[in-house]
Backbone and ligand atoms as CSV (ligand in chain L), in Angstrom:
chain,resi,resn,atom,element,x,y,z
A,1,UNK,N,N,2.497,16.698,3.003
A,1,UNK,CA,C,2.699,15.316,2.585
A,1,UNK,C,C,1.658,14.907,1.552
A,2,UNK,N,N,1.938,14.201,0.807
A,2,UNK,CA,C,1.270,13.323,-0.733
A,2,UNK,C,C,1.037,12.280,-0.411
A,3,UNK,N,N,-0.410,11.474,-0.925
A,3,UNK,CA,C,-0.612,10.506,-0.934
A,3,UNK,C,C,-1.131,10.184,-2.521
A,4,UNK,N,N,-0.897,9.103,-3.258
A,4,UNK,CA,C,-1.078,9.320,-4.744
A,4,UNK,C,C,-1.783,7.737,-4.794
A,5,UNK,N,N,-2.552,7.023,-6.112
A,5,UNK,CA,C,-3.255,6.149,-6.423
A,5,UNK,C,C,-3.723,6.336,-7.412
A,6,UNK,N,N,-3.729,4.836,-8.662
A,6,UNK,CA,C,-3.971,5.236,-9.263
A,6,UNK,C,C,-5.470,4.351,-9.826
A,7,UNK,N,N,-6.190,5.387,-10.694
A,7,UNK,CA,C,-7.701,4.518,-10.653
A,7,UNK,C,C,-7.439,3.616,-11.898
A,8,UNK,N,N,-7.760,2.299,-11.911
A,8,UNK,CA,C,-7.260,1.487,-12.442
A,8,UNK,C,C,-8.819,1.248,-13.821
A,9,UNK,N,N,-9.590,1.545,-13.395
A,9,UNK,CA,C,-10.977,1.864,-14.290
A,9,UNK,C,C,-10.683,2.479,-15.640
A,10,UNK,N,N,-10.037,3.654,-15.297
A,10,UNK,CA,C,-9.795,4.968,-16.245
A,10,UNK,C,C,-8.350,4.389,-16.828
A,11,UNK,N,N,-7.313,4.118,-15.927
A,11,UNK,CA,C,-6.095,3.751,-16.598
A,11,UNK,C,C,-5.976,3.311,-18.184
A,12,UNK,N,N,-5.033,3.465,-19.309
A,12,UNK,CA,C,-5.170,2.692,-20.315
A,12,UNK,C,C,-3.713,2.387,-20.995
A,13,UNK,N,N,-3.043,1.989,-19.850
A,13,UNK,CA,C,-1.874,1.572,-19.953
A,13,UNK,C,C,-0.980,2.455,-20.904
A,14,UNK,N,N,-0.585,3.584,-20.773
A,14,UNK,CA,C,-0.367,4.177,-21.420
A,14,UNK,C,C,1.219,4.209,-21.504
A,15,UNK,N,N,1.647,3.903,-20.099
A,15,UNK,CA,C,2.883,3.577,-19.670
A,15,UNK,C,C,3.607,4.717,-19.695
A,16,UNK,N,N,3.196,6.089,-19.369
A,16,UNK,CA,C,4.237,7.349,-18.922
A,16,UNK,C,C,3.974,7.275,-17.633
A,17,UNK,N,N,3.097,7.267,-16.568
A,17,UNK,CA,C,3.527,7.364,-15.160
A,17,UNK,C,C,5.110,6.310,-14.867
A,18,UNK,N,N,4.879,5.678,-14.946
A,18,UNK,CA,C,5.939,4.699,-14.828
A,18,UNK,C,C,7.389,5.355,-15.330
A,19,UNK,N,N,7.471,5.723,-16.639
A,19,UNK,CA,C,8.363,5.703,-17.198
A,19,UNK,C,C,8.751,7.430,-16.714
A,20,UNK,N,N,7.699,8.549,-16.011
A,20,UNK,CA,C,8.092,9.675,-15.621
A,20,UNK,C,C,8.310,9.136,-13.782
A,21,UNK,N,N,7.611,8.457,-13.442
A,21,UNK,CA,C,8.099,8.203,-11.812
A,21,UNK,C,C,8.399,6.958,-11.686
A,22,UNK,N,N,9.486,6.594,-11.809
A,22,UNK,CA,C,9.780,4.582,-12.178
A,22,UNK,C,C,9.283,4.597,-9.981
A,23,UNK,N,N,9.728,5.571,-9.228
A,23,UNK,CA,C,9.841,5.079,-8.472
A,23,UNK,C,C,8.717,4.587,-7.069
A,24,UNK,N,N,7.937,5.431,-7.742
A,24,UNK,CA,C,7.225,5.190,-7.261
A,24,UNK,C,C,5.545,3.998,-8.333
A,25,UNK,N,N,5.491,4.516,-9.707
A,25,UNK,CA,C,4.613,3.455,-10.236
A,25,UNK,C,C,5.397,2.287,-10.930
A,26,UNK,N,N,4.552,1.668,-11.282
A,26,UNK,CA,C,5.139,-0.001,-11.764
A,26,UNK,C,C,3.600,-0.647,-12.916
A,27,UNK,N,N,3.672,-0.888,-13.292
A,27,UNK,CA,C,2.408,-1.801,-14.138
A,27,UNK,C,C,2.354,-3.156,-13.557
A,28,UNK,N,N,0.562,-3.723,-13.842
A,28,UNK,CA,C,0.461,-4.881,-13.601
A,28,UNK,C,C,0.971,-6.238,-14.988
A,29,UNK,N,N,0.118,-7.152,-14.700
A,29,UNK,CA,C,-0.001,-7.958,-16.184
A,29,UNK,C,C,-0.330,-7.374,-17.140
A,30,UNK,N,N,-1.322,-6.511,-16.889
A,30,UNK,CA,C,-2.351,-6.097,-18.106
A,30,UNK,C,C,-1.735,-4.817,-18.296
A,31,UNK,N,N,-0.672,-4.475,-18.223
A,31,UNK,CA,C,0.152,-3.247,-17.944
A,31,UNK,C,C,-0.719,-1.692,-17.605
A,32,UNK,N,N,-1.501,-2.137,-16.701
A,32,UNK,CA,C,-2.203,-1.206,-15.611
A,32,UNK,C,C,-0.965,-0.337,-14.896
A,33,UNK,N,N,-1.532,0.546,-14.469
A,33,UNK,CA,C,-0.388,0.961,-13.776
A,33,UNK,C,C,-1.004,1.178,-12.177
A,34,UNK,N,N,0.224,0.706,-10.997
A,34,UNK,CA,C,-0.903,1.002,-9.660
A,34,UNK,C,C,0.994,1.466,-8.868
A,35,UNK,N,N,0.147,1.888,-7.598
A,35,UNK,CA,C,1.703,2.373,-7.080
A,35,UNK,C,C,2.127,1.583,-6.225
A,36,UNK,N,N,3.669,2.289,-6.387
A,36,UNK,CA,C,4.401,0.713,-5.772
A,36,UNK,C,C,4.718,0.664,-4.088
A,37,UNK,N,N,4.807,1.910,-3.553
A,37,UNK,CA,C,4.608,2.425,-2.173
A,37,UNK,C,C,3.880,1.413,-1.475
A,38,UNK,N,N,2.442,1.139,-1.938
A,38,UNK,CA,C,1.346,0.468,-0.787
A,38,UNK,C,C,0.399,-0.192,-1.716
A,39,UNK,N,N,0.718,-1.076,-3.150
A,39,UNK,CA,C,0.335,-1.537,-3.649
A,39,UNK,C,C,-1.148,-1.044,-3.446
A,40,UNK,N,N,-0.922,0.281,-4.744
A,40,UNK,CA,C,-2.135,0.912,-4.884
A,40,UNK,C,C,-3.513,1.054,-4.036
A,41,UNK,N,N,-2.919,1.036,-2.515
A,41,UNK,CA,C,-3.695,1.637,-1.308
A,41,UNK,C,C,-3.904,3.207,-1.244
A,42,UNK,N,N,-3.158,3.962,-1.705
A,42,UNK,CA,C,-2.922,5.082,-1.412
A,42,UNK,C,C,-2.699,5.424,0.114
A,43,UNK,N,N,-2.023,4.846,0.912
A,43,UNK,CA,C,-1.944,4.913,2.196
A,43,UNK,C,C,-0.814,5.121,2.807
A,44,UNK,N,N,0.151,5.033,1.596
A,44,UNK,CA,C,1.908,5.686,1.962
A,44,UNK,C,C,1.991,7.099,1.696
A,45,UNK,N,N,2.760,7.549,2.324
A,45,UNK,CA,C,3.388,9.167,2.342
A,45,UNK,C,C,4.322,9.036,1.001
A,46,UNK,N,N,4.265,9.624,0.289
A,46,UNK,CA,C,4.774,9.770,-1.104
A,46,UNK,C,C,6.280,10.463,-0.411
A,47,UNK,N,N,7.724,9.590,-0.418
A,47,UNK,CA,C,8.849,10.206,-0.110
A,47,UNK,C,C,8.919,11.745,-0.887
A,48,UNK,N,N,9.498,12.697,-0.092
A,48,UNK,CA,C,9.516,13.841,-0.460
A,48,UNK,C,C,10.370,14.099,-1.657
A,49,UNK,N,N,11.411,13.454,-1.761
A,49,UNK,CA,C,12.416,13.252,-2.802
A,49,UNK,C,C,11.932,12.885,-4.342
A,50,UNK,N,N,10.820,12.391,-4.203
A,50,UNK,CA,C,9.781,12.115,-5.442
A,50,UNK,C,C,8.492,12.755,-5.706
A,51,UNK,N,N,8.363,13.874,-5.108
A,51,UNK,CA,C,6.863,14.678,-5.221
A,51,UNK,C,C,6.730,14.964,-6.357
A,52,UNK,N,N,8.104,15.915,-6.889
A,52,UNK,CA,C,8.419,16.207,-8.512
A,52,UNK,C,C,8.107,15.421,-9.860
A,53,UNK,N,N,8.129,14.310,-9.067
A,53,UNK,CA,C,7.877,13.255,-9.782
A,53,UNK,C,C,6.289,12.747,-10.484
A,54,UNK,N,N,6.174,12.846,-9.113
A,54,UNK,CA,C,4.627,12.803,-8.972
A,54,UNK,C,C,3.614,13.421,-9.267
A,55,UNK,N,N,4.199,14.336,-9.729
A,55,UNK,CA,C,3.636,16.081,-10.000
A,55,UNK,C,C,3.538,15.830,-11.112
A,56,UNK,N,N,4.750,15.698,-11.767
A,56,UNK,CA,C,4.865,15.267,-13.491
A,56,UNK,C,C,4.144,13.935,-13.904
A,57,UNK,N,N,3.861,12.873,-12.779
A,57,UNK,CA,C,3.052,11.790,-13.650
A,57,UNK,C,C,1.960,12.448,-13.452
A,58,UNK,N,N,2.004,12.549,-12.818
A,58,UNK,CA,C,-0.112,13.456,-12.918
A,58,UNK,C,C,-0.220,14.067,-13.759
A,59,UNK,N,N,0.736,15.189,-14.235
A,59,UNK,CA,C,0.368,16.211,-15.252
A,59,UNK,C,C,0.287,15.795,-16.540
A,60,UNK,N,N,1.135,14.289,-16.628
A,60,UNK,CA,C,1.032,13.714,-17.978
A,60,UNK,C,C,0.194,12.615,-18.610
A,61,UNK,N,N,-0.730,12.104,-17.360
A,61,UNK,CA,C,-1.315,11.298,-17.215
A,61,UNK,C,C,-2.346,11.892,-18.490
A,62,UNK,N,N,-2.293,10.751,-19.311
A,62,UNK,CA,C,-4.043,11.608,-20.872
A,62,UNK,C,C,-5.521,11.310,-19.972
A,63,UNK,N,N,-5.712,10.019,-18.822
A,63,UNK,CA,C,-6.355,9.943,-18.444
A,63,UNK,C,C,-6.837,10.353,-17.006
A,64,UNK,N,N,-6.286,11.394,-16.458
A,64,UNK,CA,C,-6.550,11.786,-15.408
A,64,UNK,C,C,-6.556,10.556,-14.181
A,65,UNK,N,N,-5.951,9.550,-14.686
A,65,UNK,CA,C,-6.004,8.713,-14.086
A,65,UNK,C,C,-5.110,8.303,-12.092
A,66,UNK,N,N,-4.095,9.120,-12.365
A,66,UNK,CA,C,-3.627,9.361,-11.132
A,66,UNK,C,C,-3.924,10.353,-10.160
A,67,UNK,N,N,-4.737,10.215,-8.989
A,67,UNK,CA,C,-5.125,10.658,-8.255
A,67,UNK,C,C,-4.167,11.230,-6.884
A,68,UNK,N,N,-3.851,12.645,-6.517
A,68,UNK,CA,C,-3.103,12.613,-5.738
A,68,UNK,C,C,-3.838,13.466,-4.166
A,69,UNK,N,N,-3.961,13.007,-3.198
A,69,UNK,CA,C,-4.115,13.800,-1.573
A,69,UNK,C,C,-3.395,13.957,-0.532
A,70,UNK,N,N,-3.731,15.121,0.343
A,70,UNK,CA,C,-2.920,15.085,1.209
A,70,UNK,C,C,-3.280,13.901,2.868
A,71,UNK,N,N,-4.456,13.454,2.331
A,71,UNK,CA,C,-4.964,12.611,3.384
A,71,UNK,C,C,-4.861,11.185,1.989
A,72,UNK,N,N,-4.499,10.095,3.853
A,72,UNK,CA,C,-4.563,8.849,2.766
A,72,UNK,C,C,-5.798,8.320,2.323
A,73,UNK,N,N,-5.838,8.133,0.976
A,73,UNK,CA,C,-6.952,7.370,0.331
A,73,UNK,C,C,-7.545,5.891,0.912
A,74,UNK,N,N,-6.956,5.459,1.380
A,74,UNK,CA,C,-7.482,4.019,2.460
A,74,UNK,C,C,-7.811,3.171,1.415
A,75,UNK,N,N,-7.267,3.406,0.422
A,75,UNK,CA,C,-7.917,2.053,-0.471
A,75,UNK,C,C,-9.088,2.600,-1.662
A,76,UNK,N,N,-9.391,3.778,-1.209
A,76,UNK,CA,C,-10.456,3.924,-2.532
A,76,UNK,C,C,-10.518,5.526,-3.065
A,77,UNK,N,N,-10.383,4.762,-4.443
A,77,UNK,CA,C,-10.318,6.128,-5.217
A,77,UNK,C,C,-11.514,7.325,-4.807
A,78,UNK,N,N,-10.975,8.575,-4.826
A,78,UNK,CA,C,-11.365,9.816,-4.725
A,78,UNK,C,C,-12.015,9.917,-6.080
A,79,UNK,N,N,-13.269,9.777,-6.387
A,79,UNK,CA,C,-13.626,10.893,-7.088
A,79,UNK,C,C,-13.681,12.420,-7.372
A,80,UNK,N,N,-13.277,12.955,-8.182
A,80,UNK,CA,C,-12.934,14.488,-8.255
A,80,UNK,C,C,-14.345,14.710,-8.299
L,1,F3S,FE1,FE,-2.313,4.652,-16.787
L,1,F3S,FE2,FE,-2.103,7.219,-16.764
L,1,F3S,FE3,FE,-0.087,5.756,-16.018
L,1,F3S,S1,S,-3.166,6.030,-18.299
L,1,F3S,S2,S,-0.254,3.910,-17.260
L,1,F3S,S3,S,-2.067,5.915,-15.003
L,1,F3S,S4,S,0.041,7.646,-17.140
């Protein structure tokens, strides 16, 4: 199981997570991007049906900005 979040520091609205996983990210005002599961808790199980997904926003992310574990993040970003 996946748990994903995204660090909103590093983010720079770049707007491909979203547009590679509509279903799981979403942007804020400032067109941040955070996930839509657990309003960027990282504390939902990433549906299995979207891992692929998830796989690909990460990989496309320019800012390393999406963070993904198999334990939930509780709210705070993982530093690598
Ligand atoms: Fe931000 Fe990366 Fe998505 S820069 S908008 S988290 S692809």
């Amino acid at each position: 199981k996946k748990y994903t979040i995204v660090d909103k520091e590093t983010c720079i609205a770049c707007g491909a997570c979203g547009a590679t996983a509509p279903s799981i990210f979403d942007y804020d005002d400032e067109g941040l991007a955070f996930v839509i599961l657990d309003n960027n808790k990282g504390t939902a199980i990433v549906p299995d049906e979207y891992e692929d997904d998830l796989q690909d926003a990460f990989d496309g992310c320019p800012t390393e900005s999406i963070k993904i574990a198999e334990e939930s993040f509780e709210g705070k970003i993982i530093k690598a």
